[in-house]
C-alpha positions in Angstrom: 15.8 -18.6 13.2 14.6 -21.1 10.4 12.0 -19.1 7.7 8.7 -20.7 8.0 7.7 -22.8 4.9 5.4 -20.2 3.2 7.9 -17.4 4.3 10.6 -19.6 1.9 8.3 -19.9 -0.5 7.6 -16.3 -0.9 11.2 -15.7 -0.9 12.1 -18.3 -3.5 10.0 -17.0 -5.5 10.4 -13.6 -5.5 14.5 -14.5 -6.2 13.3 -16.8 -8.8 11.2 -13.7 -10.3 14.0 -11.6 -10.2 16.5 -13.8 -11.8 14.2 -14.4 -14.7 13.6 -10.9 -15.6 17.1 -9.6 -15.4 18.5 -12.3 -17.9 19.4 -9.6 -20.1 23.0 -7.8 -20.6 21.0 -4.4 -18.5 22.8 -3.8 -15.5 19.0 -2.6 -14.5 15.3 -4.2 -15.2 12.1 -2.1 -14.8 10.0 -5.2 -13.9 8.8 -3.8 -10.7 5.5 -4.4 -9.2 4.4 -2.1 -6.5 1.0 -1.4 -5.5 -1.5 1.3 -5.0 -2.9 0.2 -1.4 -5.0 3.0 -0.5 -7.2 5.5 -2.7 -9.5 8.2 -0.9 -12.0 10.9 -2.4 -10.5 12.4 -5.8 -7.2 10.6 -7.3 -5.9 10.5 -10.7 -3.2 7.8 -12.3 -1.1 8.3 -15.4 -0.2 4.7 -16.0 2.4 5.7 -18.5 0.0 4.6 -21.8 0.1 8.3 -23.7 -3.5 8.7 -22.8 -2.7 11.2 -19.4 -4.5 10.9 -16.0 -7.3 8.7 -15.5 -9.3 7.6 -12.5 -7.4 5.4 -10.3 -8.2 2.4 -7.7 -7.2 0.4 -5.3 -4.8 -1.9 -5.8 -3.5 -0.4 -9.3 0.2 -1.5 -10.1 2.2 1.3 -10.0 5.0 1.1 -12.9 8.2 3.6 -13.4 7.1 6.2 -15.4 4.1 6.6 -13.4 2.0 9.4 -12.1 0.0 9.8 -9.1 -2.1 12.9 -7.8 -5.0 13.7 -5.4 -7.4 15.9 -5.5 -8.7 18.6 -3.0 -11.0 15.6 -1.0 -8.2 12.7 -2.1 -5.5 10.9 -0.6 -3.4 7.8 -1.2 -0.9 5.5 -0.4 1.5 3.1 -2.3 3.2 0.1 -0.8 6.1 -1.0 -1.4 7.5 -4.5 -1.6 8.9 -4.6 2.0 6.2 -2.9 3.1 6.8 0.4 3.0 4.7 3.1 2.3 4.7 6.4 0.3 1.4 8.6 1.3 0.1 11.1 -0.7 -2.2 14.4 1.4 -4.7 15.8 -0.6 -3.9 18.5 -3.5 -0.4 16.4 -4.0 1.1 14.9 -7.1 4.5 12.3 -7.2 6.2 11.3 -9.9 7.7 7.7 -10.0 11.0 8.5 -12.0 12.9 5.3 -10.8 11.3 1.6 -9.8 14.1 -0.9 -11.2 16.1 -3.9 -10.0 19.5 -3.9 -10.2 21.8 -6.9 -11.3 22.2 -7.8 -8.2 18.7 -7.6 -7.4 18.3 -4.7 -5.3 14.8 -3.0 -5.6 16.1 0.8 -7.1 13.5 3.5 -6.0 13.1 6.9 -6.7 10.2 9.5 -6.5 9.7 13.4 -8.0 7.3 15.0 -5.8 6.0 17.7 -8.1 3.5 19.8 -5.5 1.5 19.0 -2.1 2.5 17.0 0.6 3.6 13.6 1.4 4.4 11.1 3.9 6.9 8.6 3.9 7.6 5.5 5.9 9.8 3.5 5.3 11.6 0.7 7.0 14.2 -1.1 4.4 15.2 -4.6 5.0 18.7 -5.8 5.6 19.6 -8.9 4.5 23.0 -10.0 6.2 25.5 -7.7 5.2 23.8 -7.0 2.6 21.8 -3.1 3.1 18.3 -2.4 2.3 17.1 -1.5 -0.8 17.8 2.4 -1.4 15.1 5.4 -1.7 15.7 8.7 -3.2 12.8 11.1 -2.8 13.3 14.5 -5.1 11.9 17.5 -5.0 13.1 20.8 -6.6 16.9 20.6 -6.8 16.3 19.0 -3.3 17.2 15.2 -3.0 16.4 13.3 0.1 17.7 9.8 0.7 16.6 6.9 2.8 19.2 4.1 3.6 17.8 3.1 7.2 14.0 3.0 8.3 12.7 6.4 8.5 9.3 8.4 8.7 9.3 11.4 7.7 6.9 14.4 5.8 8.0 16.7 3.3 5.5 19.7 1.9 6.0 22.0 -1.0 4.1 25.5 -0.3 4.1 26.2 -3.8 5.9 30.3 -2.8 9.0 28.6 -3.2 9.3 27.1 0.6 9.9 23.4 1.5 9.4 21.8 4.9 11.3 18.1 5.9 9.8 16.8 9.6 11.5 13.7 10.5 8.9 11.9 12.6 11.8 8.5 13.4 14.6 7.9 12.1 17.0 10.5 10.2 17.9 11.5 6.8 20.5 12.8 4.5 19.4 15.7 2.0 21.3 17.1 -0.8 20.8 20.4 -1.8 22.6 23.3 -4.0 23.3 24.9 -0.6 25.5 21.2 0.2 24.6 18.2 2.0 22.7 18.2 5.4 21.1 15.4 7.5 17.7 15.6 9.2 17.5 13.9 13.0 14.5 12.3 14.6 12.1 15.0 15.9 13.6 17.7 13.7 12.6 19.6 10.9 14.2 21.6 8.2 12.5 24.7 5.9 14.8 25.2 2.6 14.4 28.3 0.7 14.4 26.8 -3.0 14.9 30.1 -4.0 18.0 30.4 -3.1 19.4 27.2 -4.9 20.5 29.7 -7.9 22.6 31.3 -5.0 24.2 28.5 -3.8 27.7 29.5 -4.8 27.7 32.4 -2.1 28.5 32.1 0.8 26.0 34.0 2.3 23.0 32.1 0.4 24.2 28.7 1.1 24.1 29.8 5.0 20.0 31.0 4.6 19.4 27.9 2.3 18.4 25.6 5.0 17.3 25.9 8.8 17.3 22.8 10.7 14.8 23.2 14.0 14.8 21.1 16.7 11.0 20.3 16.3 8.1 20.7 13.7 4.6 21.9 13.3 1.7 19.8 12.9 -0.1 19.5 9.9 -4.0 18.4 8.9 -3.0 15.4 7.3 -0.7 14.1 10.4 -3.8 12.0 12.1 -4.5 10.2 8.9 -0.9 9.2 8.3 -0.7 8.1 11.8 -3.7 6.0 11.2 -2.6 4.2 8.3 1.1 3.5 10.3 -1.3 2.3 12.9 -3.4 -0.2 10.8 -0.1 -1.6 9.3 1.4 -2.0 12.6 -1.2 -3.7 14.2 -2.1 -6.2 11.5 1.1 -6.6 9.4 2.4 -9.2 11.2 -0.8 -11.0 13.2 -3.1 -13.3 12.3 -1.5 -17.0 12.4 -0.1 -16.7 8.9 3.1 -18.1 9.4 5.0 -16.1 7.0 8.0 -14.0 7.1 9.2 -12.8 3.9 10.6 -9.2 2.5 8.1 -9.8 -0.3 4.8 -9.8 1.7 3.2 -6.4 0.9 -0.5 -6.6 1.2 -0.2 -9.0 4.6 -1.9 -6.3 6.9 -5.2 -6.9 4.3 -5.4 -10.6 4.6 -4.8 -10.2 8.3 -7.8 -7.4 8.5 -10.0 -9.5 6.0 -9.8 -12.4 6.6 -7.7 -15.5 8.1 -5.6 -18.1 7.4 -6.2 -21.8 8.8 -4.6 -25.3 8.0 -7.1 -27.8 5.6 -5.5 -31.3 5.3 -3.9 -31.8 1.2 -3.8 -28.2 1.4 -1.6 -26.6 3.7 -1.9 -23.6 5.2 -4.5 -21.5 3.2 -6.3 -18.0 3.5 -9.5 -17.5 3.2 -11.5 -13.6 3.0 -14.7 -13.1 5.2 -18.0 -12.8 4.0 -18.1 -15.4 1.2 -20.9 -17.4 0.5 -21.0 -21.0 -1.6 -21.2 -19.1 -4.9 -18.8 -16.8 -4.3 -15.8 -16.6 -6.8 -11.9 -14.7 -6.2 -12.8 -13.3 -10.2 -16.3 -12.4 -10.3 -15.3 -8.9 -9.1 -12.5 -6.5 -10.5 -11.5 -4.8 -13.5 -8.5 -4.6 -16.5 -6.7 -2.2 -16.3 -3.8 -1.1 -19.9 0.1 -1.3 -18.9 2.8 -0.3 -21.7 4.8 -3.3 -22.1 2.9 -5.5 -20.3 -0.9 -5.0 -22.1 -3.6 -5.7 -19.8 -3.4 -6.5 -16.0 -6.2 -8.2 -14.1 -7.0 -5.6 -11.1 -9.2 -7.0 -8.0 -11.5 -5.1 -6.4 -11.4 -6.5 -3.5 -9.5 -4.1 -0.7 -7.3 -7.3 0.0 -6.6 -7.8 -3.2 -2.9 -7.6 -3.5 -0.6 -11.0 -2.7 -3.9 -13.6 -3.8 -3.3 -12.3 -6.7 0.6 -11.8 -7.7 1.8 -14.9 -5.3 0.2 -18.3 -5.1 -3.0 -19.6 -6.6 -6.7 -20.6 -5.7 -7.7 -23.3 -4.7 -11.4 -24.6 -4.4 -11.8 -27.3 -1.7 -14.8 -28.7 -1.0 -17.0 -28.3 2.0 -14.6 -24.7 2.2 -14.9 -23.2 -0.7 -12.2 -21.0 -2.5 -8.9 -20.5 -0.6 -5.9 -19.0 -1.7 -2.5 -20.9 -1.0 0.9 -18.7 -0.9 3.3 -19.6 -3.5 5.6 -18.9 -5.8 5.3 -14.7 -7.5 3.1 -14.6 -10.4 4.8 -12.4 -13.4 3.3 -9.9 -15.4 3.1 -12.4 -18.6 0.4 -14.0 -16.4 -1.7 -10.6 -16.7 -1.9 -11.0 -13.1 -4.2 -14.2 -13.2 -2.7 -17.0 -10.5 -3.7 -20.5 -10.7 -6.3 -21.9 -10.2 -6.6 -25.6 -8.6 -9.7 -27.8 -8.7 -12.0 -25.1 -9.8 -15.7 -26.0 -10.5 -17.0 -26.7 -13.7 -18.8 -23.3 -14.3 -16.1 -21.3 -12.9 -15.4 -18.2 -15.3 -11.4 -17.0 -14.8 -11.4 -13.7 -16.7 -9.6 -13.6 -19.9 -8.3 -9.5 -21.2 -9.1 -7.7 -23.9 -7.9 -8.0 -27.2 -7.5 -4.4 -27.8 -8.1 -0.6 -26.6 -6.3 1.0 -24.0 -9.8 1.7 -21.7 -10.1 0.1 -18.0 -12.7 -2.8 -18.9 -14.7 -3.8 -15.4 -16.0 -6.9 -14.5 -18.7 -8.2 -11.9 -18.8 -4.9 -9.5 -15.8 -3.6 -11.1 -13.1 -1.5 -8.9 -14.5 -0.4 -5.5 -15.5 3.4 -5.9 -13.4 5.0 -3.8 -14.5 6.2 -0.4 -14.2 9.8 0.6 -13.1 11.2 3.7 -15.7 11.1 6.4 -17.4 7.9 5.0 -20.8 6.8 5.8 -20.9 6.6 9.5 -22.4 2.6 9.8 -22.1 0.5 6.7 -24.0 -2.4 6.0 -21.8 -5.9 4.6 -23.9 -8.3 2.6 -23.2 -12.5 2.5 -21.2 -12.8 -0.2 -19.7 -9.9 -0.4 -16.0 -10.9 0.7 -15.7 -7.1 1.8 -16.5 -5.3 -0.9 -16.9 -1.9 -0.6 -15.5 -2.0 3.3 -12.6 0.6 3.9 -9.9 -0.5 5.8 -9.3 -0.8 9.5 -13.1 1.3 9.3 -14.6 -2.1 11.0 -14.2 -2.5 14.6 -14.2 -6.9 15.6 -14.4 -7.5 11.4 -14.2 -10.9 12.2 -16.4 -11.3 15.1 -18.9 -9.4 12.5 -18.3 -12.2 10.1 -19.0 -14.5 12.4 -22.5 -13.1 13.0 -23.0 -13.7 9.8 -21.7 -17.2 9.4 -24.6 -18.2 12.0 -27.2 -15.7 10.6 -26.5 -15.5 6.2 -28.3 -12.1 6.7 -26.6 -8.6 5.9 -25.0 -7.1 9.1 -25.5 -2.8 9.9 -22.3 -1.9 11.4 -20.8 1.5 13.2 -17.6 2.4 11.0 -15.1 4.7 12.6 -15.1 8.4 13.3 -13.6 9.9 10.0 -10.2 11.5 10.5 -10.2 16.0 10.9 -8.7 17.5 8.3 -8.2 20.4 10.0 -5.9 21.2 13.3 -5.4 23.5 16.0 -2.4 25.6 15.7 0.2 24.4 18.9 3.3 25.3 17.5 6.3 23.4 17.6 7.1 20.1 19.1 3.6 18.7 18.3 4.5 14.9 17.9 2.6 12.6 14.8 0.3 11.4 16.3 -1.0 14.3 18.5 -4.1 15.3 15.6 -6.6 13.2 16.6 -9.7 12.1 14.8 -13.5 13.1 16.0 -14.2 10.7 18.7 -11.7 8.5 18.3 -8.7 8.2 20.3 -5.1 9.6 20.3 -3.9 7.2 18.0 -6.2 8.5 14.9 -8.3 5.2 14.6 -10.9 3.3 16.5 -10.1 0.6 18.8 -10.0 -2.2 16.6 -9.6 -5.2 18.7 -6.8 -8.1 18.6 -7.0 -9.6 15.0 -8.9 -13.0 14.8 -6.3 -15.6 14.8 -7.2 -19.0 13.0 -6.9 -22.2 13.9 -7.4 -25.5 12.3 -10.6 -25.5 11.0 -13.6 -27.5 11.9 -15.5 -28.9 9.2 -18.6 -26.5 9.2 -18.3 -23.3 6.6 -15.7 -21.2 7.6 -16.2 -17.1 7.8 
């Protein structure tokens, strides 16, 4: 089946990337770019500068060397370029010990997790004969690895314990104790403090105990509602493009939607703007070693408009962002811009300093578990502020607003339980539900809007 036009174009240009910044004699490149896609409550970054942890955001780059940890209340998620996802549970800290690309071009991944719990999902894509790109997670002396899609939990209970539930898919782990895979619907508890032992016999046999179940745990619903929320908008909303470098489509999809302006192509626009409304009036710099300072939206969809593509202001529509070719680091994260108006300000970095500088509303503070339970979105706003998947209908709100330009109050979803009743084995994923909601972990959200050509009034 033949790639749609913006689906080559992401491609192209992500090969392009690629072949640019592995010019050198390395047989590896650290010029990775994956993204922090989903910060709750309290959680920390250590971007790699020498200064330690710091607050982080939304839509952060994440960068080898990095360091990510959450907080009693916190939890987050990091997407990777095909779109899978790494999820921490709160009190949980990851270390990113490997994001390179190989000579070939293969995306190289692997992740220390140093206490807590996290969630992993992750579906590599094959290309031909050619295998998906490879994830090692670590843990202990523990190494799991991920060559086929797979969702799966792993916890650390800090006495020396460590569980593996495989929710789909399976997985090969090596251990001390010797190699061991992991099937769908099964679980594993390894007594890390046996790895010492592993040369006897006996030890190596108590090392590991493979169950044909798992236990639930508190964090279960809300990893099964972020699964849900990429599922149902990843691939909807009339974009038209299929690529393995489209991270960040389930935000456009959720905030927005794409339609077709004549001279320029298929473009995306986010709900909620208003005539004065810019794509850089809100967001923040953020310090990378190497790399200096990277623009940060703060916008929750503010991944791909931002690393792919440029903006474009058309008139009688307003901004727009067209998908194109990837933007590299050198650009500090800044696409370009086409026909922009004569008082539009593009941010420029700093000069100097090593401190996150914010601009307009800065980064989104980051919502805490059990948000507000109805939020109100302003004109103008571009959804600013409005957690993900917490909107039932977003764009049948924005359409209320199209026709009315006043702020709109609206019922957010039922906050996921962080707590869950003890049933014992077998429990399945998605079996923690949250308070109100439905078995699934979210709200009924509706089908996403799905654009059309679009008539020549304001659009959402």
């Amino acid at each position: 089946m033949a790639i749609p036009k913006i689906g080559k174009m992401l491609a192209m240009g992500a090969v392009l990337t690629a072949a640019f910044l592995v010019v050198s004699a390395s047989a590896e490149s650290r010029a990775r770019i994956v993204r922090l896609s989903q910060v709750q409550g309290t959680v920390q970054i250590d971007r790699a500068t020498g200064d330690g942890f710091d607050k982080a955001f939304i839509n952060l780059p994440v960068i080898e060397g990095s360091k990510l940890k959450t907080g009693k209340d916190g939890r987050a998620e990091v997407e990777f370029e095909d779109g899978s996802a790494l999820r921490l549970a709160p009190d949980s800290e990851v270390d990113f010990t490997r994001l390179a690309l190989s000579d070939d071009g293969q995306k190289l991944s692997a992740v220390q997790l140093v206490s807590g719990t996290i969630y992993a999902n992750f579906h590599p894509k094959k290309s031909g004969n050619k295998a998906g790109d490879p994830f090692q997670l670590n843990f202990a002396n523990e190494s799991v690895t991920v060559a086929e899609a797979a969702h799966f939990r792993v916890e650390l209970d800090g006495a020396g314990k460590a569980t593996v539930a495989v929710f789909k898919g399976k997985l090969s782990a090596t251990s001390p104790a010797g190699q061991f895979d992991v099937a769908e619907k099964h679980s594993a508890t390894i007594d890390l403090t046996k790895d010492d032992l592993a040369k006897n016999d006996s030890a190596r046999k108590g090392a590991f105990v493979i169950a044909k179940n798992y236990e639930a745990e508190p964090s279960d619903a809300w990893d099964r509602q972020q699964t849900d929320y990429h599922d149902r908008y990843a691939s909807a909303g009339g974009s038209g493009i299929s690529s393995p470098y489209g991270y960040g489509m389930s935000d456009l999809n959720y905030y927005g939607s794409f339609m077709n302006v004549a001279g320029y192509g298929n473009v995306w626009q986010p709900y909620f703007i208003g005539a004065n409304w810019s794509p850089f009036q809100d967001g923040g710099w953020a310090f990378y070693p190497g790399s200096g300072y990277m623009w940060v939206s703060g916008y929750p969809w503010g991944w791909m408009p931002y690393n792919y593509g440029n903006w474009a202001f058309i008139p009688g529509f307003g901004w727009a962002w067209q998908p194109g070719y990837y933007n590299p680091w050198y650009g500090y994260g800044i696409p370009q811009v086409v026909n922009p108006p004569v008082r539009t300000k593009v941010p420029t970095p700093p000069v100097r300093g090593h401190q996150t500088v914010m601009v307009g509303l800065g980064l989104a503070a980051n919502p805490a578990a059990g948000a507000p339970r109805r939020l109100t979105i302003n004109p103008g706003s571009a959804g600013f502020g409005v957690p993900r998947g917490s909107v039932r209908h977003l764009d049948r709100v924005a359409k209320t607003m199209d026709r009315t330009s006043r702020p709109v109050a609206v019922a957010t979803a039922p906050p996921v339980s962080t707590t869950t009743t003890p049933t014992g084995f077998g429990t399945s994923p998605s079996s923690p539900s949250i308070r109100g909601g439905t078995s699934t972990g979210m709200a009924p959200m509706g089908a996403p809007h799905r654009s059309s050509a679009p008539s020549p009034s304001r659009p959402h």
